[in-house]
Structure formats: C-alpha cells, structure tokens
C-alpha positions in Angstrom: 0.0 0.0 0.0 2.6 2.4 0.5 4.9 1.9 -2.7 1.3 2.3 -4.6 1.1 5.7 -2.7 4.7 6.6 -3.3 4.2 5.9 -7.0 0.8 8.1 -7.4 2.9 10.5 -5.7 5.8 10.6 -8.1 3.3 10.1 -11.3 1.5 13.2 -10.1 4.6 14.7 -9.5 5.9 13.9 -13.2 2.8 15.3 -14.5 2.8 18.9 -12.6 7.0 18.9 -13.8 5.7 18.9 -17.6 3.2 21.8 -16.7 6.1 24.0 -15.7 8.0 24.5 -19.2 8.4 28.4 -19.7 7.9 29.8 -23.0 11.9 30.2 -24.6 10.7 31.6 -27.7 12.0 35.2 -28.4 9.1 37.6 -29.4 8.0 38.6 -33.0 6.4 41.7 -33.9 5.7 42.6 -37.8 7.8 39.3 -38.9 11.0 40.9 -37.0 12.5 40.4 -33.8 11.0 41.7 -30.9 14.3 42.3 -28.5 17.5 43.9 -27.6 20.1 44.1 -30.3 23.2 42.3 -29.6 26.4 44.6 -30.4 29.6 43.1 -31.5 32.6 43.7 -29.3 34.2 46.3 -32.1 30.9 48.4 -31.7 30.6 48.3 -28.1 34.0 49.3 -26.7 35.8 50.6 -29.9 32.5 52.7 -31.4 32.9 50.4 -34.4 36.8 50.7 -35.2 36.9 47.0 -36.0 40.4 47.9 -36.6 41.4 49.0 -33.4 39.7 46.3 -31.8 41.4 43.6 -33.3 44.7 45.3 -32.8 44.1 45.5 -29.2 43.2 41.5 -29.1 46.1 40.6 -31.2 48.3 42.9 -28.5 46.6 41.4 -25.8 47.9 37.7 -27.3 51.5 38.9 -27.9 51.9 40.0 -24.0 50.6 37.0 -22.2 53.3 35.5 -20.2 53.1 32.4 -18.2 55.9 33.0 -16.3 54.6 36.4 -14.9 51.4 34.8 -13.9 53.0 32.1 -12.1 56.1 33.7 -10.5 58.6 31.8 -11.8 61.2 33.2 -14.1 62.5 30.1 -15.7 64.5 28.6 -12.1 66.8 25.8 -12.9 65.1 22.4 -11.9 68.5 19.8 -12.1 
C-alpha cells in the first residue's frame, strides 16, 4: 500500500514537472524580432573601429606571459 502511494505521488509529480515549461521563444512583432540588439565587441567598446579592436586582441595575445602569472622566471630544476 505504501509503494502504490509513493508511486501516485511521483506520477502526479511527473505530470505537474511537464506543466512547468516556460515559454523560450524570443518575441516577434511585424515578422522581425521583438528584442534587444546584440552589439559586436568592435561596436561596443571601440565605437565600431573593428580595426582598433582587433589590434588591441592581437596585442593582448602577444603579451601573455606564463611566467609572470605564475612567478617563476625560468629557475633551474636539475
């Protein structure tokens, strides 16, 4: 008797859970999209100098250092 009325419980339960879906469909007005425009990086932060922007990544990639981020500055391990 009480698996039956654990069982009911977690049908009912399994039922409710499909209830519960939230719309995730963005909204549509006129056949366009209803939302906030997403900005690329460029137009963001640089105002749309794609040039810039890419100069600053490419900067960016030539100054990472491991050895400055861990502390070590290549010790001798014999």
């Amino acid at each position: 008797m009480k698996a039956a009325r654990l069982f009911l419980l977690a049908g009912a339960c399994l039922l409710l859970a499909g209830c519960l879906e939230v719309e995730q469909h963005p909204p549509w007005r006129h056949g366009q999209y209803d939302g906030k425009a997403d900005s690329l990086p460029q137009q963001r932060n640089y105002h749309g100098d794609r040039m810039a922007w890419t100069g600053t990544v490419i900067n960016r990639n030539w100054h990472q250092d491991e050895y400055q981020r861990i502390g070590d500055r290549g010790a001798d391990y014999d």
